[in-house]
N, C-alpha and C positions, 0 to 999 in steps of 0.2 A: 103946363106945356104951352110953348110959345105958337100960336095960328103958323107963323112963319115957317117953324119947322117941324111941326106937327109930323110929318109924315118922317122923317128923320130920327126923332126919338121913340116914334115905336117901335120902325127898325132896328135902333142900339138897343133897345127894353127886348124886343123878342130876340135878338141874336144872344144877347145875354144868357135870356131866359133858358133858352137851347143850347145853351155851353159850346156855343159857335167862334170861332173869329172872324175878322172882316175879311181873311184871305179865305178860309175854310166856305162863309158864305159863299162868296167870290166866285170861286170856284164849282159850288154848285148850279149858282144860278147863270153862270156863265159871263160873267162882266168881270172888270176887272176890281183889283182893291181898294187902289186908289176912287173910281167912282160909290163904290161902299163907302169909303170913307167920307165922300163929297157930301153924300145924302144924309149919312148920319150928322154930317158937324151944319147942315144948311148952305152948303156953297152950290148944292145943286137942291133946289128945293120942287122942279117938276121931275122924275124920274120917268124914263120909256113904259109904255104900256110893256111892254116884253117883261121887262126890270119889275114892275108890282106885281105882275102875276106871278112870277118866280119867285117873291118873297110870300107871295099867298101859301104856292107850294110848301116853300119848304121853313117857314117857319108859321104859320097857321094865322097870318095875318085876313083882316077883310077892307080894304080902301073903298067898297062901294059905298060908305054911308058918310066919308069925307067931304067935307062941303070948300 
């Protein structure tokens, strides 16, 4: 896993994991797809505090011990 997009590929790993899509996630966590999409591929590699906590939610991620 590349430092760069570290936070990206765990997003795509746990939406997977969750048998989610990137509009399904989208959707829950209230943003749009296209920025799902952004973070998973690295074009957006700081996402909003709003944005990790809703992925905390709802796919059971934890970003507090990312450095």
């Amino acid at each position: 896993m590349t430092k760069k997009n570290e936070v990206g590929e765990l997003v795509r790993k746990a939406r997977i994991e969750h048998n989610l899509s990137a509009r399904e996630l989208a959707r829950l966590c209230n943003v749009s797809h296209t920025e799902i999409n952004n973070i998973e591929s690295g074009k957006r590699i700081r996402p909003s505090l709003f944005t990790l906590k809703s992925f905390e939610k709802y796919l059971g991620l934890n970003f507090r011990n990312l450095a």
